[in-house]
C-alpha positions as CSV (number, residue, x, y, z in Angstrom):
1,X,-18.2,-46.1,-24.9
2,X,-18.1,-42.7,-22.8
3,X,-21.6,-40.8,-22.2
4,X,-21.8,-36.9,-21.8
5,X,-24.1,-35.2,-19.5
6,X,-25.5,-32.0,-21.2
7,X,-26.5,-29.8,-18.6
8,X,-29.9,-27.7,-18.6
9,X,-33.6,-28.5,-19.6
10,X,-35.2,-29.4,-22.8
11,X,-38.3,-29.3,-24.8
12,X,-39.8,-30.9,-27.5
13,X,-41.9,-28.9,-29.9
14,X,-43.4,-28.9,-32.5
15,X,-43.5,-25.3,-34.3
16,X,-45.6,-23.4,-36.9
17,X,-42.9,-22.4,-39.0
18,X,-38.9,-21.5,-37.7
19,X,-38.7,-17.9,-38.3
20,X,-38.6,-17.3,-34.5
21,X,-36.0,-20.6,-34.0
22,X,-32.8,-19.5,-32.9
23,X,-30.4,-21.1,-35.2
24,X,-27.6,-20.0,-33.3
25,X,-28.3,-21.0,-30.6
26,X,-26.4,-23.8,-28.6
27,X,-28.8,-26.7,-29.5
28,X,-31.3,-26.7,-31.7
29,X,-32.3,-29.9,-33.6
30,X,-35.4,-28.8,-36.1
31,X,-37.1,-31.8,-38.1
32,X,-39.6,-31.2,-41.1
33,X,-41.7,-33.5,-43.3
34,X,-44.8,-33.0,-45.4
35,X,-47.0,-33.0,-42.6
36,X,-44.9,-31.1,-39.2
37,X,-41.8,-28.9,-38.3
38,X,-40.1,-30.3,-35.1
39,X,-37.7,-28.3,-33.0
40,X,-35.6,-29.6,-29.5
41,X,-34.1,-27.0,-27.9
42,X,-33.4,-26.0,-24.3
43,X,-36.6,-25.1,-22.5
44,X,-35.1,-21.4,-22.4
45,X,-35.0,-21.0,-26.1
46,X,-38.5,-22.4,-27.1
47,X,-40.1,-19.7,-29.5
48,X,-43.3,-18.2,-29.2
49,X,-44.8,-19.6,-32.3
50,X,-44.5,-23.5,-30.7
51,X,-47.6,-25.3,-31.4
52,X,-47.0,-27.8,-28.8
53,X,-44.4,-28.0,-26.2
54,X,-43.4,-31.0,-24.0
55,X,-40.6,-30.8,-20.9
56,X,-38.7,-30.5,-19.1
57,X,-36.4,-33.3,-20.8
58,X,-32.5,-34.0,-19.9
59,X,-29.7,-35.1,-22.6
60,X,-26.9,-37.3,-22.9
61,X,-24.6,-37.1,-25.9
62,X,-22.5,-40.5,-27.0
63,X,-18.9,-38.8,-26.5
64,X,-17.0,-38.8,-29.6
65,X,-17.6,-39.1,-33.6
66,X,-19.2,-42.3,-34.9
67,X,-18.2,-43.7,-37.2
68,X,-21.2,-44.3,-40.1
69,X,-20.1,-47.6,-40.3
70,X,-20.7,-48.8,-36.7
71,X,-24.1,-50.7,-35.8
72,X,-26.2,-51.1,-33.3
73,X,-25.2,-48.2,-30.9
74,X,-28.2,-45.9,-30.7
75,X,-30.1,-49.7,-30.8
76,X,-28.3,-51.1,-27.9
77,X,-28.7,-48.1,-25.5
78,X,-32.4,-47.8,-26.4
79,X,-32.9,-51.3,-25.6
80,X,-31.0,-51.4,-22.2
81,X,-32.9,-48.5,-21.1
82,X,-36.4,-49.7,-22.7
83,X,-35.8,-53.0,-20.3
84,X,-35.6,-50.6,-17.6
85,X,-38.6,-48.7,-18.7
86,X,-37.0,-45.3,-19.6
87,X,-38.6,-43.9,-22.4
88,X,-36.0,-41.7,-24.9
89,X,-36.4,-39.4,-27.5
90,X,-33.8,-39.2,-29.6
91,X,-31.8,-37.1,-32.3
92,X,-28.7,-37.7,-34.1
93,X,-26.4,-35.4,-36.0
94,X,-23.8,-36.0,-38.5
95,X,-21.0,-36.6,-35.9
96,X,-22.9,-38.7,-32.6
97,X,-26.3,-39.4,-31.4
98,X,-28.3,-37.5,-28.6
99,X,-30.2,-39.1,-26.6
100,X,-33.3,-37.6,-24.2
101,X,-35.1,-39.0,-21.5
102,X,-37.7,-37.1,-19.6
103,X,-36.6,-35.0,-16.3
104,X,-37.6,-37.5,-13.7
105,X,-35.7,-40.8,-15.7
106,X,-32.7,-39.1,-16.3
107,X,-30.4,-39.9,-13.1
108,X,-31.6,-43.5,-13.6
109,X,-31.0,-44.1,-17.0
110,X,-27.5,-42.7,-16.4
111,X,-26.9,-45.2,-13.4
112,X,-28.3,-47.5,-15.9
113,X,-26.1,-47.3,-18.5
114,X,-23.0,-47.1,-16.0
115,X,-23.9,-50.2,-14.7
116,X,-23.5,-52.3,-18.2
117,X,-20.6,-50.9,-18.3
118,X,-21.0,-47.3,-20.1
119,X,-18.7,-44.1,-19.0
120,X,-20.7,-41.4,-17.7
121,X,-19.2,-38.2,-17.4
């Protein structure tokens, strides 16, 4: 399974409403339930209306579409990096899943993964 670097900073928010979230812009993952709006996007994009703000994190993407019926993947790369006690935050869209770590993890969990045997480009 290959991994993908994803170059620049990101944050974590969590935001009053998303009339000032750039939809366009190259990532933005927004979350909402009954009781919060979520938004991750690059640090440079945050909007002015974030509530609270955590960063700088870095991203990894699992290369390539998964397939709905595989299992286990987001689980096994959580674990591996849990047992090397790298926290993650992560998001998943309709094609892969995204993975964040904070700033100062981020070189490690990518040797991490490499070493069981992960591609990391």
């Amino acid at each position: 399974m290959e991994i993908k670097r994803i170059s620049g900073d990101f944050a974590v928010c969590q935001v009053s409403d998303y009339s000032q979230v750039d939809l366009e812009a190259e990532y933005c993952f927004i979350g909402k339930t009954d009781e919060e709006k979520s938004l991750v996007c690059l640090t440079k994009d945050v909007p002015g209306n974030a509530v609270k703000c955590d960063s700088p994190w870095k991203a990894f993407r699992i290369q390539g579409v998964l397939d709905f019926s595989l299992v286990g993947v987001l689980s096994k790369i959580s674990a591996l990096l849990a047992d090397n006690g790298i926290g993650i935050f992560a998001v998943s869209t309709y094609n892969t899943d995204y993975i964040l770590t904070k700033k100062e993890n981020y070189e490690r969990a990518l040797e991490t993964l490499a070493q069981a045997g992960y591609g990391v480009g």
